[in-house]
C-alpha positions as CSV (number, residue, x, y, z in Angstrom):
1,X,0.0,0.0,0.0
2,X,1.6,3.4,-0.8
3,X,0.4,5.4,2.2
4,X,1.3,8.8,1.0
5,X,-1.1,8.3,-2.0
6,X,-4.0,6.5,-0.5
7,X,-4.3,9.3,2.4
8,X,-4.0,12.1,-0.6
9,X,-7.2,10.3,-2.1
10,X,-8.9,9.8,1.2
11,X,-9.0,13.3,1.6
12,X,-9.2,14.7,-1.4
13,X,-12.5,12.1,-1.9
14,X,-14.2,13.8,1.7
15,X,-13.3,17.0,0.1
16,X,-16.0,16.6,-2.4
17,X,-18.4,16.4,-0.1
18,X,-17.3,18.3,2.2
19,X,-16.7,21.5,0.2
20,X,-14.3,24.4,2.0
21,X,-13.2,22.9,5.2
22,X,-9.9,21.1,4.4
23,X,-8.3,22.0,8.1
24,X,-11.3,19.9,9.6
25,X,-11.1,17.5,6.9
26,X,-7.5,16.7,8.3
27,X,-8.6,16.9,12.0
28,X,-11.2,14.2,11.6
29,X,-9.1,11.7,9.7
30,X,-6.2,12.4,12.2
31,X,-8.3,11.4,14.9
32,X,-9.9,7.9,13.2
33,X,-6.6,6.9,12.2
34,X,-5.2,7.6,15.3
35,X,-7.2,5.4,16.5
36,X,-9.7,8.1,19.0
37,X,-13.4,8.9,19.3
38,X,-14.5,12.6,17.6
39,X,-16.7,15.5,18.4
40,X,-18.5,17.8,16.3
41,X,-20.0,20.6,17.6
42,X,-21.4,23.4,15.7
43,X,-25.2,25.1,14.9
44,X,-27.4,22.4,12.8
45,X,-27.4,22.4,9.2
46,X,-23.5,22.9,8.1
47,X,-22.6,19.6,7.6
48,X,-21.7,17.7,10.9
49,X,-24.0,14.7,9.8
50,X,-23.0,14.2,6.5
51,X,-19.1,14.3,7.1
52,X,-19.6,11.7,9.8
53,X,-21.3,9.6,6.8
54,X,-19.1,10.5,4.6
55,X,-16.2,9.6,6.8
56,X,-17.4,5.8,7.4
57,X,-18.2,5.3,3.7
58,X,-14.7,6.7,2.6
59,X,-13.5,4.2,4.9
60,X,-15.4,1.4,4.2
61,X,-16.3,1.0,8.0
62,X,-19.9,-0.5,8.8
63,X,-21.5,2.2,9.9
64,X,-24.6,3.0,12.5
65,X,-26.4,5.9,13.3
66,X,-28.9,7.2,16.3
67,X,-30.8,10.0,16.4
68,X,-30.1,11.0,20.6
69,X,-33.3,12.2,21.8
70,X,-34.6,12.9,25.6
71,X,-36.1,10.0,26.1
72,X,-33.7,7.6,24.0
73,X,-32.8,4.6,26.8
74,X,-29.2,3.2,27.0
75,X,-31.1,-0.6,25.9
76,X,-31.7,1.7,22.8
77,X,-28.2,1.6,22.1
78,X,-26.9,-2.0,23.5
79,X,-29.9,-4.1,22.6
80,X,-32.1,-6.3,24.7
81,X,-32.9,-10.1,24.8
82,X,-36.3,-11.0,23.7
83,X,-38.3,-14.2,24.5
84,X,-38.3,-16.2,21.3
85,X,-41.3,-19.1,21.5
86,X,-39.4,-21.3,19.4
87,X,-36.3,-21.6,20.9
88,X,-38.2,-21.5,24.4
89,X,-35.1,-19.1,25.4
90,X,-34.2,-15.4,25.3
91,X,-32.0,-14.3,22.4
92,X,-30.0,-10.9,22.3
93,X,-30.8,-8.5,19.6
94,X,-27.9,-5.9,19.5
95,X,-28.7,-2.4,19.3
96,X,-26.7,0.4,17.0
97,X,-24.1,0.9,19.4
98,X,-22.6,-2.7,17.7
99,X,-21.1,-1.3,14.6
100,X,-17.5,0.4,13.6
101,X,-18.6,3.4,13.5
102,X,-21.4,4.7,15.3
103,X,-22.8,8.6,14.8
104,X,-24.1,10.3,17.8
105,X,-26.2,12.5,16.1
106,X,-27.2,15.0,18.2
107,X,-25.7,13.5,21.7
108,X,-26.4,16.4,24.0
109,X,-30.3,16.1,23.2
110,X,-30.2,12.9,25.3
111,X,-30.3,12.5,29.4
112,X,-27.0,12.0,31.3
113,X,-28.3,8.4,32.1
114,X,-28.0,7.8,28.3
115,X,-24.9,9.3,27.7
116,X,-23.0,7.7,30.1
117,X,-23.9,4.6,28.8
118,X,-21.5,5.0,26.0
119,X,-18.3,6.0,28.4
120,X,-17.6,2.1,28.4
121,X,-18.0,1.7,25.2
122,X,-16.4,4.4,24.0
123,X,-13.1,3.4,26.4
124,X,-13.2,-0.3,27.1
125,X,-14.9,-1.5,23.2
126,X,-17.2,-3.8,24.4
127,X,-20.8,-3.4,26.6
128,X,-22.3,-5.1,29.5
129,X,-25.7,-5.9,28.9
130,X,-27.0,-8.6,31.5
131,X,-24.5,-9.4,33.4
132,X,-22.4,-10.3,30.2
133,X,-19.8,-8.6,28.5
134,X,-19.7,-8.2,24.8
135,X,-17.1,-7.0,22.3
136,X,-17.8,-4.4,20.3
137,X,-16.3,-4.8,16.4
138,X,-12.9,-3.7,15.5
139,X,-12.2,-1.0,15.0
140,X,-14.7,0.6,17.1
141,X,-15.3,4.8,16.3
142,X,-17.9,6.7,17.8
143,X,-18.6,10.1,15.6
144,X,-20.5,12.4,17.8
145,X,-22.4,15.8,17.1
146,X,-23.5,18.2,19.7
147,X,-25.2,21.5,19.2
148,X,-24.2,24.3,21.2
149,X,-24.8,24.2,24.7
150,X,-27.1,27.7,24.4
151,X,-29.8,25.8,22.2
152,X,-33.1,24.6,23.7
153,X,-33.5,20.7,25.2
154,X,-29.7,20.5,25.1
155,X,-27.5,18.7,28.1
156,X,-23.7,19.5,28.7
157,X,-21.5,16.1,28.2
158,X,-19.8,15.8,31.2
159,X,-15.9,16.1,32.2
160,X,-15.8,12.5,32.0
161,X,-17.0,11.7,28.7
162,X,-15.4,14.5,27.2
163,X,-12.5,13.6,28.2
164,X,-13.0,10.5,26.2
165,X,-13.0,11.9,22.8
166,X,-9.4,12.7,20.9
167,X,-10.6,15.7,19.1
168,X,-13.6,18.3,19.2
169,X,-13.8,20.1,15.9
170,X,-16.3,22.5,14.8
171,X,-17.7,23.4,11.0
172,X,-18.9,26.8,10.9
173,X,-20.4,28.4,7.7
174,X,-18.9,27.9,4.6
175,X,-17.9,30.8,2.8
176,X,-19.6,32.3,-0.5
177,X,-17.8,29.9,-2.7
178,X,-17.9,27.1,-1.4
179,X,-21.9,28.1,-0.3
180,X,-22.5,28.2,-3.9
181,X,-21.1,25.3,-5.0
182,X,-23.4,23.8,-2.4
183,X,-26.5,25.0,-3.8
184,X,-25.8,24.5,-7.4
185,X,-24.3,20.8,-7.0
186,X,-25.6,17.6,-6.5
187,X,-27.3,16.7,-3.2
188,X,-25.1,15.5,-0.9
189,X,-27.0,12.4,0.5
190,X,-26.6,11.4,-3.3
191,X,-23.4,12.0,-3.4
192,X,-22.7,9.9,-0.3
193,X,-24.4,7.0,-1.7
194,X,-22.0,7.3,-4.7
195,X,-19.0,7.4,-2.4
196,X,-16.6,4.4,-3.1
197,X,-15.1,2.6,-0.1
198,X,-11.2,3.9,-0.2
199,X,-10.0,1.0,2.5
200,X,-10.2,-2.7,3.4
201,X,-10.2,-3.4,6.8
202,X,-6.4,-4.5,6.4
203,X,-5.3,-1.0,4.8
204,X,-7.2,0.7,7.9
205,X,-5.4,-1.5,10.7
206,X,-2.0,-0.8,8.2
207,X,-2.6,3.0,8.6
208,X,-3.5,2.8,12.0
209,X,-0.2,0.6,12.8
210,X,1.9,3.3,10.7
211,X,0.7,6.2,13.0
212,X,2.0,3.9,15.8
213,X,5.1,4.3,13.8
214,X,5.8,7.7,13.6
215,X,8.7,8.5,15.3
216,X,8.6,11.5,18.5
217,X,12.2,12.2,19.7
218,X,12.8,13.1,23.0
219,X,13.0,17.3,22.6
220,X,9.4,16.8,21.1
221,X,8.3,14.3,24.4
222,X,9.7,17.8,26.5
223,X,8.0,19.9,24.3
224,X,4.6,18.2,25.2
225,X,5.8,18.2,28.8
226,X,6.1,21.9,28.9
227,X,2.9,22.7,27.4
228,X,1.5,20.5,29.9
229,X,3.2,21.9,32.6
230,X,2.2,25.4,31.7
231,X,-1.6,24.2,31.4
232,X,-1.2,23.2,35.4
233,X,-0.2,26.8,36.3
234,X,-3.4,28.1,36.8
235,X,-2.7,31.3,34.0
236,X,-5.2,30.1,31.3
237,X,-7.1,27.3,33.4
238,X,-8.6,26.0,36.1
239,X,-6.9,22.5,35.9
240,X,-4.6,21.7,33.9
241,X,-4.2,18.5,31.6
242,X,-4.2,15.0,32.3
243,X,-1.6,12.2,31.5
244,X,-4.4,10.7,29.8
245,X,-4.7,13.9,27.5
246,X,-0.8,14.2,27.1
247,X,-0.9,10.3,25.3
248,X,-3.7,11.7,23.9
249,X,-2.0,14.8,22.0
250,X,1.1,12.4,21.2
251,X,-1.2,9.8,19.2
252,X,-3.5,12.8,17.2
253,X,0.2,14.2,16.8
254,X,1.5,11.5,14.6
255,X,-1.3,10.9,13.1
256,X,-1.1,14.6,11.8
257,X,2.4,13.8,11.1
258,X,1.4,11.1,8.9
259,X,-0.7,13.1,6.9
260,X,1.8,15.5,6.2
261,X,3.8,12.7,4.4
262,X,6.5,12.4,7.5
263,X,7.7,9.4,9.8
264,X,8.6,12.0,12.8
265,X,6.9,14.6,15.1
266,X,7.5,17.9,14.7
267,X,6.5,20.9,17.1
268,X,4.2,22.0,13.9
269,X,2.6,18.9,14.3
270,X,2.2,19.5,17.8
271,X,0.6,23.1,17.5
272,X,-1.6,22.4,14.5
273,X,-4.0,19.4,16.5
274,X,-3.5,21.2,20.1
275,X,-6.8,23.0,20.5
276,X,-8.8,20.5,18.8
277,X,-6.8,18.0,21.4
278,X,-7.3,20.1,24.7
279,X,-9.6,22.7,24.7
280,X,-13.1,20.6,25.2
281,X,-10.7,19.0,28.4
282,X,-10.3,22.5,29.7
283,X,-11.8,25.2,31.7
284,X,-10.3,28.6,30.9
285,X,-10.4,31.1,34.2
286,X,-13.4,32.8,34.5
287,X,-11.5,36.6,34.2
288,X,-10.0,35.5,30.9
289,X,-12.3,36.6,28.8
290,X,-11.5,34.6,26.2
291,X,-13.0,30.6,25.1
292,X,-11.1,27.8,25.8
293,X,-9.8,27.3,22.5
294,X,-8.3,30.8,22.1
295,X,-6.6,30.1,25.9
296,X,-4.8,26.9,24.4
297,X,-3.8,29.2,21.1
298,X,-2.4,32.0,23.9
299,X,-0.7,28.6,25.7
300,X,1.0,27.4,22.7
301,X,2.6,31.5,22.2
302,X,3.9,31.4,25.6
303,X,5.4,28.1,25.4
304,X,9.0,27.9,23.5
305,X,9.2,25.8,21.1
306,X,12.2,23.0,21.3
């Protein structure tokens, strides 16, 4: 498999659809290959659903989707045994959540009871439903999309579970041109239809294995250590980042890397996947005045670089 050209068709195929947004093009297939859960939060109507379709067609991942609503049940999304007369015995039915890649459409529409019941999922890949636990396919993805927290019916994720997805991206408007190309071209749940399958499930785990790969030297390790280190000192937030989100920024790193047609990390790397890494982890400080994201992009100037 020549990597550099099958990722140059992989995006350059999403870029079709998704007309104008290159940068979060690259985000979203920096996280799947690196192997983490994604987040895309943004108004309704620019896109967030059909990129995650898009995404798991390009792919060729079996994909699942659930509409969260406020009364959607966690059995919803596992499955349920059901009394069959014939066999004289229950027999599990799974639910959506059983598929490579599952889109959340919508998550923060749904109770906190309901959302949590994806956290061991989303971090273990498999469910326990009735005592017994079950795998969940490989490679396991959950796409999610959330709507601003200011619309109506909506419920904040919680630390926990947002600490469980790699990246948080958001769409925004397109701008004119790529708006017109929009409305003149072909619909895009046609398009998607249309889409070929880019991957075999070999070429994905052989993508996957090559982020692994990629090479981060020890200056770059420090690097990641300082900004860390910074994040803890109370300046830009209230707590400061995880070990769990330092891995975390190392993997979507590489992957990044990757992407960018290199076997090694390099500070660029670092800074271009930071605030879609940290900033949904983070709490700026309340006389800031500034969103989280904008925090992490003052971080990364006050930080030297290696």
């Amino acid at each position: 498999m020549n990597i550099p050209e099958k990722l140059k068709s992989i995006l350059g195929q999403l870029e079709k659809v998704i007309v104008g947004k290159p940068t979060q093009i690259q985000d979203c297939v920096a996280c799947l290959l690196a192997g983490g859960h994604l987040l895309i939060e943004d108004v309704p109507g620019v896109g967030k659903t059909t990129l995650a379709h898009a995404l798991a067609k390009t792919f060729g991942l079996q994909f699942s989707r659930v509409q969260f609503t406020s009364d959607l049940m966690p059995s919803d999304l596992s499955g349920v045994s059901i009394y069959e007369r014939g066999k004289e015995s229950f027999v599990f039915h799974p639910g959506p959540i059983f598929a490579q890649v599952l889109l959340a459409d919508e998550i923060n529409r749904a109770s906190p009871k309901t959302q949590s019941a994806l956290l061991e999922a989303m971090e273990e890949k498999q469910v326990s439903i009735e005592g017994e636990t079950r795998p969940l396919p490989s490679p396991f993805f959950v796409i999610a999309t959330q709507n601003p927290h200011d619309q109506l019916g909506t419920y904040a994720l919680p630390e926990s579970q947002l600490d469980r997805f790699l990246m948080r991206i958001s769409l925004g408007y397109p701008d004119r041109a790529s708006e017109r190309e929009l409305l003149a071209g072909q619909d895009r749940r046609d398009l998607i239809e249309a889409l070929p399958s880019l991957l075999t499930l070999q070429e994905m785990l052989g993508l996957q294995h090559a982020v692994l790969q990629v090479h981060a030297a020890g200056p770059l390790l420090d690097y990641v250590q300082d900004l860390m280190t910074a994040s803890r000192s109370g300046q830009w937030f209230l707590q400061g980042l995880s070990p769990r989100a330092g891995i975390a920024v190392v993997r979507a790193a590489k992957a990044q890397a990757l992407l960018c047609g290199r076997d090694y990390v390099a500070p660029d790397d670092v800074q271009a996947i930071l605030p879609q890494t940290i900033a949904h982890r983070l709490i700026p400080v309340g006389d800031a005045g500034r969103g989280a994201v904008e925090q992490v992009r003052a971080l990364i100037e006050a930080v030297p670089l290696p």
